[in-house]
C-alpha positions in Angstrom: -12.3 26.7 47.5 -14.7 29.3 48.5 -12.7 32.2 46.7 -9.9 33.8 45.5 -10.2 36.8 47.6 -10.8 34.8 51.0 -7.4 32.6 51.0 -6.0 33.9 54.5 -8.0 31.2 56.1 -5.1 28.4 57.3 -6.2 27.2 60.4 -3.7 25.2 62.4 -4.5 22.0 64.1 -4.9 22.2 67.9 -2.2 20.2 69.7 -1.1 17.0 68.4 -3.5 15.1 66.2 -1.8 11.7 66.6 0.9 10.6 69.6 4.4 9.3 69.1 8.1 9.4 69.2 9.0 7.1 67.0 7.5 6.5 63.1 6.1 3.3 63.5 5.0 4.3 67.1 2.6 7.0 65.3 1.4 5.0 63.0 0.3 2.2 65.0 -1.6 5.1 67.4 -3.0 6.7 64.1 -4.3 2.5 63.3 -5.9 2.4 66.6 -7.1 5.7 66.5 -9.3 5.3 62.9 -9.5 1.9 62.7 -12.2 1.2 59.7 -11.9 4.5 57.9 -10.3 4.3 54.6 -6.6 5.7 54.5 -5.1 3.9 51.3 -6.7 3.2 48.1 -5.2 1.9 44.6 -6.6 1.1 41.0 -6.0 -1.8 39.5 -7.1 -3.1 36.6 -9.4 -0.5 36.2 -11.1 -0.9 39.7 -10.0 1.1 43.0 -9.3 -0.7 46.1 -9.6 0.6 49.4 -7.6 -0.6 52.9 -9.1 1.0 55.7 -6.5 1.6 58.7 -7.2 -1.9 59.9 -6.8 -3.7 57.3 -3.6 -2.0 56.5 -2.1 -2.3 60.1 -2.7 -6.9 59.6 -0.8 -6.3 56.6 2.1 -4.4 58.5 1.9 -6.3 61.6 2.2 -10.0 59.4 5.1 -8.6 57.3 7.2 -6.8 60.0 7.2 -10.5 62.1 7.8 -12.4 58.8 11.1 -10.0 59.0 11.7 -11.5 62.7 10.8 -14.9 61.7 13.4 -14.9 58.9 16.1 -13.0 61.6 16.0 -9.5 60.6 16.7 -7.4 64.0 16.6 -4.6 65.3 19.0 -1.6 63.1 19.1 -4.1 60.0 18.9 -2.1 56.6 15.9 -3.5 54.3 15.6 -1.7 51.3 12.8 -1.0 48.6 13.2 -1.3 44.9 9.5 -0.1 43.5 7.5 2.3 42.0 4.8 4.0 43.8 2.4 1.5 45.4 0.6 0.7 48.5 3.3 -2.2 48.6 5.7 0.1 49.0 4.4 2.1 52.1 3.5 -1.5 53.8 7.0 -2.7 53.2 8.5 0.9 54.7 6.3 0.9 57.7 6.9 -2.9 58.9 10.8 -2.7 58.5 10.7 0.4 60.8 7.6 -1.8 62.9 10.2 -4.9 63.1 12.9 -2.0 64.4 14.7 -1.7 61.0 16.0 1.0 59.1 14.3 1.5 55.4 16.5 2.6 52.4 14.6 3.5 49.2 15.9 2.8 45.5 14.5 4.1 42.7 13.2 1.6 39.9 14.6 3.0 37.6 17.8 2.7 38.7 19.9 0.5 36.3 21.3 -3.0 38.1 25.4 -1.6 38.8 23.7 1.2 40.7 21.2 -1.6 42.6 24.3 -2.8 44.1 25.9 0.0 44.8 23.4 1.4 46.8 22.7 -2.3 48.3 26.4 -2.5 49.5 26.6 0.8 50.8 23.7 0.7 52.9 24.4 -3.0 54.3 20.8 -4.3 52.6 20.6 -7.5 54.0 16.8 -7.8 52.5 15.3 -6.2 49.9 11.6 -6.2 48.9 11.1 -5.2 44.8 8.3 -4.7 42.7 8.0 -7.8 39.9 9.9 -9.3 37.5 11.5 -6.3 36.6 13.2 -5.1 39.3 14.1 -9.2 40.6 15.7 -9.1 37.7 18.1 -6.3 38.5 19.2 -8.1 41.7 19.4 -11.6 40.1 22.3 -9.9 37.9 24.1 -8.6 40.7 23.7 -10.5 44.1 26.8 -12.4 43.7 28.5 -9.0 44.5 26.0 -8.5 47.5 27.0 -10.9 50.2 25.3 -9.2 53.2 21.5 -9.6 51.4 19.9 -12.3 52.5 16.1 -12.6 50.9 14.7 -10.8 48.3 10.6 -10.4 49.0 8.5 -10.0 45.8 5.6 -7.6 45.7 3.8 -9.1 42.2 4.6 -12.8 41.6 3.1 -12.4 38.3 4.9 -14.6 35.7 6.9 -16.1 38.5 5.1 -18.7 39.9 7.6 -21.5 38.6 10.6 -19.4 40.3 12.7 -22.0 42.5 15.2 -19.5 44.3 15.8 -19.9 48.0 16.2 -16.2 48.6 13.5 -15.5 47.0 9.8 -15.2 47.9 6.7 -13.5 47.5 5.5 -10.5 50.1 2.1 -13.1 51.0 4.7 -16.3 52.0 6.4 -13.3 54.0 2.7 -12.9 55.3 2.5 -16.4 56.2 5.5 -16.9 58.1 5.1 -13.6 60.0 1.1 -15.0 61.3 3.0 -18.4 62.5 6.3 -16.6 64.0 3.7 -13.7 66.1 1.3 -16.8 67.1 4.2 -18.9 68.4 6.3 -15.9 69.8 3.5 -13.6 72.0 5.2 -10.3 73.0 7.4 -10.3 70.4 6.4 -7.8 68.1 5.2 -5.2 71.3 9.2 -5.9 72.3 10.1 -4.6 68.7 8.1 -1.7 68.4 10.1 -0.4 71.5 13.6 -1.2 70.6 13.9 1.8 68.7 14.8 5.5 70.5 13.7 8.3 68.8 16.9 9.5 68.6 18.0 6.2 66.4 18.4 5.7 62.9 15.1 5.4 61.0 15.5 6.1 57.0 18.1 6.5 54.5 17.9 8.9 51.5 19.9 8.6 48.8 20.8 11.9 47.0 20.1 11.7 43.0 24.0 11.5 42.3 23.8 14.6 40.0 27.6 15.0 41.4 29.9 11.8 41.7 28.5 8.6 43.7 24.7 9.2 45.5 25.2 9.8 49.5 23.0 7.7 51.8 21.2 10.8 54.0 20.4 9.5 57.5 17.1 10.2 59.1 16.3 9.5 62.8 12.8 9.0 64.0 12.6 12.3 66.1 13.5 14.4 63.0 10.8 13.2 60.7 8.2 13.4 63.7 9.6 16.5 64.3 9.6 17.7 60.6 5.7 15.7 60.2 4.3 18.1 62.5 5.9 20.6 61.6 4.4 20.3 57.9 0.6 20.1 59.4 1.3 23.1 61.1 1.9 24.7 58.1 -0.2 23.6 55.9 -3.6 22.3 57.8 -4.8 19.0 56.6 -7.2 16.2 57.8 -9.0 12.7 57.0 -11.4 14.4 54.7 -8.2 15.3 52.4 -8.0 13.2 49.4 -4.0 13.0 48.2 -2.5 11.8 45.4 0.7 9.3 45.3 2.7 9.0 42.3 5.9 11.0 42.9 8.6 8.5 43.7 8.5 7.6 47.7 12.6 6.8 47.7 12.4 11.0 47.4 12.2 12.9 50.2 9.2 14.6 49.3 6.5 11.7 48.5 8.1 9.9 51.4 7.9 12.5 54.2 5.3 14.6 52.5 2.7 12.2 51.3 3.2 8.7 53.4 4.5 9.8 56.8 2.5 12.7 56.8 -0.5 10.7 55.6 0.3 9.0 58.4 -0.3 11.6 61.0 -3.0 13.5 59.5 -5.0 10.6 57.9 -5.6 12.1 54.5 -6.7 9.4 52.1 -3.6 8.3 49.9 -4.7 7.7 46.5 -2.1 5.3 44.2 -1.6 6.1 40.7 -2.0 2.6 38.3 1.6 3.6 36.9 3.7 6.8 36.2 2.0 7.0 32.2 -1.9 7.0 33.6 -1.0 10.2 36.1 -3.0 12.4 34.1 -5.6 10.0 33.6 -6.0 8.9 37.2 -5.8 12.6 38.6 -9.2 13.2 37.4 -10.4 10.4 38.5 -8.9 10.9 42.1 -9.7 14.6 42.3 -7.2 15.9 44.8 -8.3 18.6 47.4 -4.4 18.9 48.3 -1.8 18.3 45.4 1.6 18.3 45.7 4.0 17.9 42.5 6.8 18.8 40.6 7.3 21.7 38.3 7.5 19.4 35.4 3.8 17.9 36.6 2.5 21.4 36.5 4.3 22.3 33.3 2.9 19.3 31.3 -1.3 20.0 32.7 -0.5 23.9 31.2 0.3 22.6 27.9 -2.0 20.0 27.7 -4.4 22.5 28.1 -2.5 25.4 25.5 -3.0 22.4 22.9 -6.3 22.0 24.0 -7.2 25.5 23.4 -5.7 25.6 20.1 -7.8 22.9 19.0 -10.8 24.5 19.9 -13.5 26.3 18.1 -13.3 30.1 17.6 -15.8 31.1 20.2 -14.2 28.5 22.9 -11.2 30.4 22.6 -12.4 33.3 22.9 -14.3 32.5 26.0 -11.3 31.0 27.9 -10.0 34.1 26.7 -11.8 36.4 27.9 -12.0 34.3 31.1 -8.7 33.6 31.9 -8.2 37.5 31.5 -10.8 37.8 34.3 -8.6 35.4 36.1 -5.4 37.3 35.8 -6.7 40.5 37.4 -8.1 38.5 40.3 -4.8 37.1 40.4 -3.3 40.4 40.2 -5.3 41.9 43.0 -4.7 38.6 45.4 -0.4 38.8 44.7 -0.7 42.2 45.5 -2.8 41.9 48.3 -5.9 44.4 47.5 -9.0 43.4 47.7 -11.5 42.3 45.0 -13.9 44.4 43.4 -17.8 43.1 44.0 -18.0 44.0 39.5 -14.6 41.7 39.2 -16.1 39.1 41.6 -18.8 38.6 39.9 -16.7 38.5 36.2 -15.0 35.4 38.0 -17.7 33.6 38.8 -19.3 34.3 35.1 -15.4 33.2 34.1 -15.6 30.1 36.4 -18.8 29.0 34.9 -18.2 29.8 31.3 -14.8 28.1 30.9 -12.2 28.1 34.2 -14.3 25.2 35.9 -13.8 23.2 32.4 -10.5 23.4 32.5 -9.8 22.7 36.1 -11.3 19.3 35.6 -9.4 19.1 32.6 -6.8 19.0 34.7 -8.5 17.6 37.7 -7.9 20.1 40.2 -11.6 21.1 40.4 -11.7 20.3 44.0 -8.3 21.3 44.9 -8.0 24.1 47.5 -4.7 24.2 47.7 -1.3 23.3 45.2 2.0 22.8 46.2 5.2 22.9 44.2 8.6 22.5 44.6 12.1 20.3 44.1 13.2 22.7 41.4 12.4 26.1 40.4 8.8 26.8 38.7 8.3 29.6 36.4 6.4 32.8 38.3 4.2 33.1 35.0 3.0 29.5 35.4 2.0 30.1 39.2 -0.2 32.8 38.3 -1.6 31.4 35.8 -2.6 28.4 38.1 -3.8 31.5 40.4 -6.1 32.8 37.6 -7.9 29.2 37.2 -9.0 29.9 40.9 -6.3 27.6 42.6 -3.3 28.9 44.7 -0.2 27.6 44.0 2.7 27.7 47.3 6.1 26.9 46.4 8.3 25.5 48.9 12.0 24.9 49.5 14.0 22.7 50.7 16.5 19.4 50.3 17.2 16.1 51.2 19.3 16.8 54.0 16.5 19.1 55.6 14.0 16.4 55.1 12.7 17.7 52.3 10.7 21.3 53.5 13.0 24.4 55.0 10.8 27.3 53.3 7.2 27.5 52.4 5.1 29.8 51.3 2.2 30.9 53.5 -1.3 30.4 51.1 -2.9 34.4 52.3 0.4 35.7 51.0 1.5 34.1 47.6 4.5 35.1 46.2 5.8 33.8 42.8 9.4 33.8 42.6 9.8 33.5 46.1 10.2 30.4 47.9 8.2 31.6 51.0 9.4 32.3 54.7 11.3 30.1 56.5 9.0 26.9 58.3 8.5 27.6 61.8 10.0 24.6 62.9 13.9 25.3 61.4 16.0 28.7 60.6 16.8 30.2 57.3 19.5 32.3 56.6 21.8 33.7 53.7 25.2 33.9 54.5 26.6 37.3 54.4 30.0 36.9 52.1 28.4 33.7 49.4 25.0 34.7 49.3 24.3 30.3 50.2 21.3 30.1 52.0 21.7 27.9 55.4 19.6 25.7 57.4 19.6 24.7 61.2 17.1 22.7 63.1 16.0 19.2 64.2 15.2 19.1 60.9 18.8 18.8 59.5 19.9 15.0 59.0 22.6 13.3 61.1 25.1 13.1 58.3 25.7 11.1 54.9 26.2 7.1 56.2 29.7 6.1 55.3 31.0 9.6 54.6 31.9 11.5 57.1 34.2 13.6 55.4 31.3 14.8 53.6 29.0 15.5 56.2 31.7 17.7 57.6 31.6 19.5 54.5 27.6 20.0 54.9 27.0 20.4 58.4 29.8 23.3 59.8 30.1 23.0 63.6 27.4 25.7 64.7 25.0 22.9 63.3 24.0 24.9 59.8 23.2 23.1 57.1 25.3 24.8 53.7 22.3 23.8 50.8 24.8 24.8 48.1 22.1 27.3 46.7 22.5 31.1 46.3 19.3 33.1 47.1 18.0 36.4 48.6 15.9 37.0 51.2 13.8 40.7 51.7 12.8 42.7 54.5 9.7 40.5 55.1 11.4 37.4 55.2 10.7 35.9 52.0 13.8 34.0 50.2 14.2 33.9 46.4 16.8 31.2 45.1 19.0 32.5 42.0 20.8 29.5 41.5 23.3 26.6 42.4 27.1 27.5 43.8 28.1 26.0 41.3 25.9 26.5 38.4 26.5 30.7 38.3 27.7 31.5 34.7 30.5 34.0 34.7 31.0 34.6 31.0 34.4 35.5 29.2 32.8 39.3 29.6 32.9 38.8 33.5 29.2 39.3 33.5 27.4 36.8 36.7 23.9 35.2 34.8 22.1 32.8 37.1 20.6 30.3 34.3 17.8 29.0 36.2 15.3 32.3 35.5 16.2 31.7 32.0 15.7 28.0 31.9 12.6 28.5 33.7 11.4 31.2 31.1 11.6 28.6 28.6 10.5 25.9 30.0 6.8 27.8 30.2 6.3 27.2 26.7 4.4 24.4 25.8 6.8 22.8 23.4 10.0 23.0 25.7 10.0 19.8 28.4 13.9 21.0 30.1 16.6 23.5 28.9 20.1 24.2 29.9 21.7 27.1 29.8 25.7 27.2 28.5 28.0 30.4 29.1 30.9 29.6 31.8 34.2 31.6 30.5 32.2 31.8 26.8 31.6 34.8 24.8 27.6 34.7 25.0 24.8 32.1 25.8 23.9 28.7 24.3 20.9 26.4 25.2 20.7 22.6 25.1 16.9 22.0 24.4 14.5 18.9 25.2 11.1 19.3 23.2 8.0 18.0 24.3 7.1 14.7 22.3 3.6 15.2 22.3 3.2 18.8 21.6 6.1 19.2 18.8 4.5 16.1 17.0 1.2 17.5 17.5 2.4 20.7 16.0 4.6 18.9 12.9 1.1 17.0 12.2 -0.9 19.9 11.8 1.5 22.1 10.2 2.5 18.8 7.5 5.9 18.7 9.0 7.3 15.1 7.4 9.5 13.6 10.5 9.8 9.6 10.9 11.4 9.5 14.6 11.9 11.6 17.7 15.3 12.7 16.0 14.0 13.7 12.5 11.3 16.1 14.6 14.1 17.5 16.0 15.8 18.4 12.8 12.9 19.4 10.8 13.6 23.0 10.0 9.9 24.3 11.1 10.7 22.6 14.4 13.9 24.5 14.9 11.8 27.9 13.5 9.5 26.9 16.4 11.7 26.6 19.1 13.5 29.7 17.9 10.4 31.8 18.2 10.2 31.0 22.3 13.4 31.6 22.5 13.5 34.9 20.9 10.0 35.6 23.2 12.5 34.9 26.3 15.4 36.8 25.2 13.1 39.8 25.3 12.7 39.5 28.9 16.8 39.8 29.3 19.4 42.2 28.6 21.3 41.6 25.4 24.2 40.3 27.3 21.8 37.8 28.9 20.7 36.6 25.8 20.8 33.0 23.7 22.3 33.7 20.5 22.2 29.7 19.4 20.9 26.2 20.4 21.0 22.8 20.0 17.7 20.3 20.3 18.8 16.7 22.0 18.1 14.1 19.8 17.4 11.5 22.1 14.2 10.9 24.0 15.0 11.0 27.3 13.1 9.5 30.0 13.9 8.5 33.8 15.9 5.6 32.9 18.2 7.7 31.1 21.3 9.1 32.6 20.9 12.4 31.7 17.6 13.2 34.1 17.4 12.9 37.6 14.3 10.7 39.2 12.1 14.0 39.1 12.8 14.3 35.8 15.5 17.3 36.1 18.1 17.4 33.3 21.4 17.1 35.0 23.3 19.8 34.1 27.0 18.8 34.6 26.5 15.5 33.0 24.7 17.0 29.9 27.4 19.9 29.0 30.1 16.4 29.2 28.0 14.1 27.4 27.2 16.7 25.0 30.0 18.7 24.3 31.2 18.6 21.0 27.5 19.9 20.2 28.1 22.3 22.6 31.7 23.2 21.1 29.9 23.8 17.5 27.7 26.6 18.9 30.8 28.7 19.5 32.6 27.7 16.6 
C-alpha cells in the first residue's frame, strides 16, 4: 500500500476479464486463458503445493466424467461434506462441469443433520473429506435411499475399506480418463446442457431459526454477482488470497473460489482451521477477506503481545499507534494529511506498526474486508491506524452473499457502505428492514415455497430481516435483527448488537449476548477467550484446573466486570448491564450453540440457558 492518504485509487477492470454464461463455462475459458500460471496452492505436511490452471482443469475434466461414467446427469444434486481444501473446489467445479447442481455441508455438521440436508437436497453422490466425515454418512445412509456413491478425498487409514459405494476421489479419476477416451464428445455435450438461467448451487442457511433452508443459486446470478464484486473491488492474478473460511458459506464460495475463478488471484489453502494464524503469515495476503471474529482474535493476540513486552516496546507502539490514529482520523474524515504527520507515520511504520502487521501477516495487504456479522467501529480504525483499510460489507445468503460495500476512498466504520452497483438497497419506510432487489436475489428456498413467499414479496424485493438506516449519502448502518430488538418492561427499544459489539473489542471477550426483552434492565451471557483469560489467570496466580473453574475464579469475573463497566460508560443508564453470567462450556463449531462462522446463536442460547438467565433477575 503506498499510503494512507492516497486510498481513492480503485481502478475498475476494463470490460470483462474472462467470458461465460454459465460457472463452469468461465472457468474452463479462465483454464484456457492462463494455462500454466499458478491459481491454487496448499500446504501439506509442511510443504506448499501449487496446481497451475492446467493441471487443475485434468483434475476437473477426469472427475466431472467419472460422475458420467458412474450415471450422474445432468440437474443431479452432488453434495460436499469438507473443510476448506483444493478438494473441495475440484469436487464443486466438475459436478457443475458434468451439468450438476453442488450443495455444500458443513463438516462440522453432526450425522442427523448429514441426512437431513442429504434428503432434502436429493444427494444422490456425495464426495467427503476422510475418515471423519465417511463416518457420518456410514451412520446414516440407510435413511438416504436416493445417494448412490460416496467419493473419498483422503483414503488415509482406509485402504482396507470394502464398501461398494464407496471410493476414493483418484478411482473417480480413473474411471472418468477411460469413460472421456471411450465416449469423445461427451464431456463438450455436458458443459452445454446447462442454461444460465438453470439451477447451479444450493446454500444452506445456518438454521439459527427452525430447520436450515436450501438457497437456490442459478448460474446467471453468481456470474452476474462475480462481476459485479470485481467491479467493486479491483483484483487480478498478481493477488495472493487466502482460503480458510468455510466454502458451503456464501462468502468463501462466491467470494473466494468463484471469484478466484474470474479474476485469477492465487487461492492459498490453510493446512486446517487451528494453523490460520500460522499459515497467514506465511501466505501473506495482498486481499484478505474474514470474519469479525478473525479480526477480533489478530487484535488480541497482538494486546497480549504488547503486554508482554518490555517497557520501551510499549511505549513505542504507543507512541506509534497514536501516530496511527490521527492519520486514521484525518483519512475517516476525509482531510488530507499533514507533510509533519506523514512523516510521524512512516517513523511509526518503521519503529513498530510494520512489526505488528507481520505479526499479524497483513504486511502486504492493501486492502481488508469484513463482514457476515457486525464488527466493532473501534476495531476498524484501529486496523486503519496500522496502515491497512478495513471495508465492511453487507449482505446474505439469499443475495449471494454481497448487497452493500463499502467504497475503500471513503471508509466508514459503522456503516455498511453504499449499495453495490449491481443490486438496489432500500429501507422500508414503516419497519425500518432494509430490502434487496436484483439479479442478485436467489430463486427461492428448494422445497419451501411457502417460505420463499415470505422472502421474496411480488415486486421482486428481498425482506433481509435486518433493521438499518441509511443517510443522505447513501450509506446504510444495520441496528439489528427484526427480531432481536429488546423492548424492555420500561418500553425503552435497545438494539443489542452495538453493545455486544462494544464488548466483544476486548481482548478477553470471544461472543456476548445481550438479554432484556419485557425485563427490568440488561443482562449479558459471556464467552471468554481461552487463551487470553488463561494467559491472564497465569500471570496474575489465578488457581483454575478446567475451562469452567477459569470461569468461576473470582479475579476472572473482576475481569470481565471491568470491560463491562468500560462499555456501560458508552450507554445511557437505561442501556446499561447491571449483571452477567460467563458460559461454562467451551464452545467450538461443533457445538450447537455457534453458527459455522462462529456466531453465538442468540435464540438457542437464552433457551438453552435459561434458568442462568432467570437467576440474573431474581
Amino acid at each position: 500500500m503506498t499510503g494512507l492518504w492516497n486510498l481513492a485509487t480503485e481502478q475498475r477492470h476494463p470490460g470483462r476479464l474472462v467470458e461465460g454464461e454459465t460457472l463452469h463455462e468461465m472457468f474452463w475459458n479462465a483454464a484456457r486463458l492462463r494455462s500454466e500460471r499458478v491459481w491454487l496452492r496448499e500446504k501439506k505436511l509442511g510443504i506448499w503445493r501449487s496446481w497451475s490452471w492446467q493441471q487443475a482443469a485434468q483434475v476437473v475434466r477426469e472427475t466431472a466424467m467419472g460422475l458420467a461414467a458412474i450415471g450422474f446427469e445432468p440437474g443431479d444434486m452432488a453434495s460436499i461434506l469438507s473443510n476448506t481444501v483444493v478438494e473441495w473446489v475440484i469436487a464443486d467445479i466438475a459436478i457443475l462441469s458434468a451439468g450438476g447442481v453442488s450443495n455444500g455441508i458443513y463438516p462440522t455438521d453432526a450425522a442427523s443433520q448429514v441426512q437431513y440436508l442429504c434428503a432434502d437436497s436429493g444427494t444422490s453422490v456425495l464426495f467427503v473429506e476422510d475418515d471423519e466425515q465417511l463416518d457420518k454418512v456410514l451412520e446414516v445412509r440407510d435413511s438416504l435411499p436416493l445417494l448412490r456413491l460416496i467419493v473419498v478425498f483422503d483414503m488415509e487409514g482406509l485402504h482396507r475399506l470394502d464398501d461398494p459405494m464407496v471410493i476414493s476421489l483418484e478411482r473417480l479419476r480413473e474411471l472418468g480418463s477411460a469413460h472421456d477416451r471411450a465416449h469423445p464428445g461427451l464431456f463438450e455435450a455436458r458443459l452445454k446442457s446447462r442454461r444460465p438461467q438453470d439451477l447451479a448451487i444450493l446454500v444452506y442457511t445456518s438454521g439459527t431459526t427452525g430447520r436450515p433452508k436450501g438457497a437456490m443459486h442459478s448460474h446467471a446470478g453468481l456470474i452476474y454477482v462475480v462481476r459485479g464484486y470485481s467491479d467493486v473491488f479491483d483484483q487480478n492474478e498478481r493477488d495472493e488470497r487466502m482460503a480458510f473460511l468455510p466454502l458451503c458459506h456464501i462468502v468463501e464460495r462466491v467470494g473466494g473460489e468463484y471469484v478466484g475463478v474470474y479474476t485469477g488471484s492465487v487461492l492459498n489453502f490453510v493446512e486446517n482451521p487451528d494453523t490460520v494464524p500460522e499459515n497467514v503469515r506465511e501466505i501473506a495476503p495482498t486481499l484478505f477477506t474474514a470474519v469479525p471474529r478473525v479480526w477480533e482474535k489478530f487484535y488480541s493476540g497482538v494486546m497480549v503481545a504488547i503486554s508482554e513486552a518490555s517497557r520501551v516496546q510499549q511505549l513505542a507502539y504507543g507512541w506509534a499507534i497514536g501516530v496511527g490514529g490521527r492519520v486514521a482520523d484525518a483519512v475517516l474524515e476525509g482531510r488530507p494529511v499533514p507533510a509533519p504527520l506523514k512523516l510521524q507515520f512512516h517513523l511509526a511504520r518503521w519503529l513498530a506498526l510494520n512489526n505488528v502487521r507481520k505479526m499479524i501477516g497483513i504486511h502486504r495487504a492493501r486492502l481488508l474486508l469484513t463482514g457476515a456479522a457486525p464488527i466493532s467501529p473501534d476495531l476498524i480504525r484501529w486496523y486503519l491506524a496500522l496502515g491497512v483499510p478495513m471495508a465492511e460489507g453487507w449482505g446474505q445468503t439469499e443475495c449471494a452473499g454481497g448487497a452493500t460495500f463499502t467504497p475503500p476512498s471513503k471508509l466508514r466504520p459503522g456503516s455498511i457502505g453504499t449499495a453495490a452497483p449491481f443490486n438496489e438497497v432500500k429501507i422500508d419506510p414503516v419497519t425500518g428492514e432494509l430490502l434487496v432487489r436484483g439479479p442478485n436475489v436467489f430463486m427461492g428456498y428448494l422445497n419451501q415455497p411457502e417460505k420463499t413467499a415470505e422472502t421474496v414479496d411480488a415486486d421482486g424485493w428481498l425482506h433481509t430481516g435486518d433493521v438499518g438506516t441509511v443517510d443522505a449519502a447513501g450509506f446504510f448502518r444495520i441496528t439489528d435483527r427484526m427480531k432481536d430488538i429488546i423492548i424492555t418492561a420500561g418500553g425503552k427499544n435497545i438494539t443489542p448488537s452495538e453493545w455486544e459489539n462494544e464488548l466483544k473489542f476486548s481482548p478477553f471477550i470471544t461472543d456476548a449476548v445481550v438479554i432484556g426483552d419485557k425485563r427490568a434492565y440488561l443482562t449479558a451471557l459471556i464467552m471468554i477467550d481461552q487463551e487470553n483469560v488463561e494467559k491472564y489467570a497465569q500471570d496474575h496466580d489465578v488457581p483454575f484446573s478446567n475451562y469452567a473453574s477459569l470461569t468461576r475464579a473470582p479475579e476472572v469475573r473482576a475481569l470481565i466486570q471491568n470491560e463491562i463497566d468500560r462499555v456501560n460508560k458508552k450507554f445511557a443508564r437505561v442501556e446499561q448491564v447491571k449483571k452477567f453470567h460467563l458460559l461454562e462450556d467451551q464452545l467450538t463449531a461443533e457445538d450447537e450453540e455457534l453458527t459455522p462462522t462462529m456466531k453465538l446463536k442468540r435464540s438457542l442460547v437464552q433457551k438453552k440457558y435459561a434458568p442462568q438467565i432467570d437467576a440474573m433477575y431474581a
